[in-house]
N, C-alpha and C positions, 0 to 999 in steps of 0.2 A: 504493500500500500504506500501511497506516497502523500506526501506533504509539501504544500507550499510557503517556501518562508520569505514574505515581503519585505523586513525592515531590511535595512542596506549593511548594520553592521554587525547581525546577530552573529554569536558566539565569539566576534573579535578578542571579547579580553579573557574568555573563559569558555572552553571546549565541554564542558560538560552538560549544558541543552542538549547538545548532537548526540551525545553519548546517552542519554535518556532517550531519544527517539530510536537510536540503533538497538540498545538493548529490547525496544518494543517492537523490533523488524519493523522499522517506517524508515522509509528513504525519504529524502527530502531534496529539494530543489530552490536554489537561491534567487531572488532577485538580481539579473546581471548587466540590469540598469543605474543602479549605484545612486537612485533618486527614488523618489516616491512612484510606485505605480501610479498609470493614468486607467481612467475607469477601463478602456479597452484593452489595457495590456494584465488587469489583472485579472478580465475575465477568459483572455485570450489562453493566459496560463493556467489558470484552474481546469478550465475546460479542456483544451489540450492535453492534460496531464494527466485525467481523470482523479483530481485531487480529493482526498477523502478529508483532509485537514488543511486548515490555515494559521500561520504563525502571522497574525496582520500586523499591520503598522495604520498611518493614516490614509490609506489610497482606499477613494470610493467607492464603497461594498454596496450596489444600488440595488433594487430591486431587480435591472436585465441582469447586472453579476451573476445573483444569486440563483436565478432563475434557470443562469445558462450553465450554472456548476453543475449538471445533476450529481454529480457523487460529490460533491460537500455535504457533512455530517457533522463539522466542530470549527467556528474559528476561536483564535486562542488570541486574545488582542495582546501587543505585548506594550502595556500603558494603560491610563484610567477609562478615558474618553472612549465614549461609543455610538460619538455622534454622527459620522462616517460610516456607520450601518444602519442600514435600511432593518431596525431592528421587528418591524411591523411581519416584513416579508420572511424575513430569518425564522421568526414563529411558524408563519404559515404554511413553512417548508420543514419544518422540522430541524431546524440548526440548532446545536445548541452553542451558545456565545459568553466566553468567559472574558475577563481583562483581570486585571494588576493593579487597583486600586491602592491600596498602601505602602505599595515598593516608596513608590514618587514624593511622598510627601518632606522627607527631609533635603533630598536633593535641589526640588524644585523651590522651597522655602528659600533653604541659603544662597542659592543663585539669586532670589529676588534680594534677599538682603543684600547681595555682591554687587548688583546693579545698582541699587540705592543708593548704598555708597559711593560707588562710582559716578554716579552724578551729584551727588552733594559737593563731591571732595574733587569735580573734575578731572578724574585719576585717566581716563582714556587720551583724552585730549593734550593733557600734560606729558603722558609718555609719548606723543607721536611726535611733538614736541622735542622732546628729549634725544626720540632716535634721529629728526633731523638738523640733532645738533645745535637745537634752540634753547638755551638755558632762560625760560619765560615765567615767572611767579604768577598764580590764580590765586585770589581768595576763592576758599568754599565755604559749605557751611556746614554744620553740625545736623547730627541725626535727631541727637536730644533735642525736646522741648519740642519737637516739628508732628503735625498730627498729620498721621497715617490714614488712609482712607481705604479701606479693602473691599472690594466688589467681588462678594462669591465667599460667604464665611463658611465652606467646608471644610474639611482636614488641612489641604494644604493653606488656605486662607487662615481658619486658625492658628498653625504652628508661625506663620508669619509673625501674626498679632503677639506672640509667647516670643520671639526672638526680639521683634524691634521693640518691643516693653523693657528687653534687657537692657536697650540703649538709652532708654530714657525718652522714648518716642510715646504719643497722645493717641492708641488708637480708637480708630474708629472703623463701622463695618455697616453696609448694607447685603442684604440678601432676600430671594422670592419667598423664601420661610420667613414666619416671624419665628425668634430663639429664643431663648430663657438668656434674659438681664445676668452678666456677671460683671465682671470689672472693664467688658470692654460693651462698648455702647451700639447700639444700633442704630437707624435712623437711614432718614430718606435717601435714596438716590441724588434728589436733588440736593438738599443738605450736605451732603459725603463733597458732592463736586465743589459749593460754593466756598467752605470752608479746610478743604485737605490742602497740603502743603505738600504733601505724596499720596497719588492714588497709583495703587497697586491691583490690576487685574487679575481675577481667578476664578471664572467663569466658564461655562461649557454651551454656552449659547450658541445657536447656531445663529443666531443673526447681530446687524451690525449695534454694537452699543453706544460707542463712542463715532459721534458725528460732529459735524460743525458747529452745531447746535448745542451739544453736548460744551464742546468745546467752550463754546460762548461764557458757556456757566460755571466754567473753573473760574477758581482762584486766580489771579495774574501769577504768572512766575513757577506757577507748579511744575511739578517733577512726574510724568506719568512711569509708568511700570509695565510692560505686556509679557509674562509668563504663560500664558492660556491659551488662545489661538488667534491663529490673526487677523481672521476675517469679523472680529468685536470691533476695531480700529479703521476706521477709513483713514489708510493712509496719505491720500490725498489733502483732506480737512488738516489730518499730525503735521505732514508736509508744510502747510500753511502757518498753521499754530507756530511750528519751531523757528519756522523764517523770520517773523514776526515777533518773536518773544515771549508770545503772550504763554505758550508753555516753555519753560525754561532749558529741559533737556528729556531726554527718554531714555529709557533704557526697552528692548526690545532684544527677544529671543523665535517671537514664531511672525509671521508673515500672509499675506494672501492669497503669493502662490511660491513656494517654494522650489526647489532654490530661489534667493530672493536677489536684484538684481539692479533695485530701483533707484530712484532720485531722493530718499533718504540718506543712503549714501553719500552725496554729494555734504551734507551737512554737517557741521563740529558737534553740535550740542545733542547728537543722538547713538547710544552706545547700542550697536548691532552686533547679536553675536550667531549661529548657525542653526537655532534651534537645538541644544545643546541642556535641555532640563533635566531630564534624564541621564546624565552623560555622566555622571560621578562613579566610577568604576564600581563599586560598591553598591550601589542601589540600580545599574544597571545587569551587572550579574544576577543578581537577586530575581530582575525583574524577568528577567530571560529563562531562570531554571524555573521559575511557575509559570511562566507561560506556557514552557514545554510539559509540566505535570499537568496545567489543566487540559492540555489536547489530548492528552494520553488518558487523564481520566474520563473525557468527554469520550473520546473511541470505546472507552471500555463500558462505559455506559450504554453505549451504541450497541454494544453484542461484538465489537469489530476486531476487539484486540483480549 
């Protein structure tokens, strides 16, 4: 039986995923596009392959996907997010659909606090600087005393809230749930924008949240954050905002359409890194050897294995 595995760098730092799929006699087959499947190339492959498993990543799992896999029986998403399947049709077909929910949560946290930083403290900007030989001083500012603004208070939202507290940071959180009142505050959407001094995204929305509009209603000089996805962000309106000032800098790890390639770039006051949340060697391994135990336990559930 075989298996399809989309993400681009499964098992690089650690060879034992594969070894759990060989031990269950499952052959597997890589992604050898070294980027995200496009909806046709990853139904091209399932179907092709007569794949009974999927090791997903974030490429389009649509309703023709699914439809046209006949022998998929398990995808294995390796990450939280499962927005990127058509989870409607996955039922209707009998798939059953597992993800990774809590590998993610400290990795993705301390990259947002790293980002943070790094626009507070101008730390990007000052090093390229540096390498071209520009010895240039920035004032930054401090994290203390700056209130945090978090959109999406789940797991990785609250551990945020628990690290920049340690700094001496004001948080604050909006989410679609109301939550039980603790030491960190809740409060409107619009509220979070007029008053944060850092908004931090952690959201799973499929649509845009941050527009021009949005925009309008910050604070002047804020710091935005995007850990989450990229299509919450109209890059274009950010584009605007950072030219102008009126947001100060960004820090940005996911994008609209990845690989990303765009006229952010062009800009000093916006730190882009590869989409790289997951990428902390430790919570990527992690994340990869249950991905591969839940396809295995999904087959074996199946009667298959």
């Amino acid at each position: 039986m075989k298996v399809l595995i989309s993400t681009t760098t499964f098992a690089d730092q650690d060879k034992t995923p594969l070894l759990l799929l060989r031990r269950n006699n499952l052959s597997y087959i890589f992604n050898s596009y070294k980027r995200a499947f496009t909806e046709e190339e990853v139904a091209s492959a399932l179907s092709k392959n007569s794949c009974v498993g999927l090791i997903a990543g974030t490429e389009p799992l649509t309703r023709n996907v699914l439809e046209n896999a006949k022998s998929l029986k398990v995808i294995s998403r390796v990450g939280a997010g499962l927005e990127n399947i058509d989870m409607n049709n996955a039922k209707k077909l009998g798939i059953r659909v597992y993800n990774t929910p809590l590998v993610l949560i400290d990795s993705v946290a301390e990259l947002t606090i790293g980002l943070i930083i790094c626009c507070l403290r101008r730390i990007s900007s000052l090093d390229k600087d540096m390498h071209n030989k520009t010895w240039k001083k920035e004032m930054g500012l401090l994290f203390k005393g700056k209130i945090l603004g978090i959109v999406g208070f789940g797991k990785i939202g609250k551990r945020v809230a628990q690290l920049a507290k340690a700094f001496g940071a004001k948080v604050i959180f909006c989410d679609k749930r109301t939550m039980r009142r603790g030491s960190t505050t809740q409060v409107s959407l619009d509220k979070l924008l007029r008053v944060s001094d850092i908004i931090s995204l952690h959201v799973s929305s499929k649509e845009e949240l941050i527009n021009k509009d949005k925009i309008f209603r910050m604070k002047e000089g804020v710091i935005l954050i995007n850990t989450s996805r990229g299509h919450v962000v109209s890059e274009d309106a950010l584009y605007e905002a950072l030219s102008s000032g009126r947001i100060s800098s960004a820090g940005l790890d996911v994008y609209c359409k990845e690989p990303y390639n765009g006229k952010l770039l062009e800009l000093n006051n916006v730190v882009c890194i590869p989409h790289v949340g997951s990428y902390a060697k430790e919570a990527r391994v992690a994340m990869e050897i249950e991905a591969a135990e839940n396809l295995i336990k999904g087959l074996k559930e199946e009667g298959l294995l």
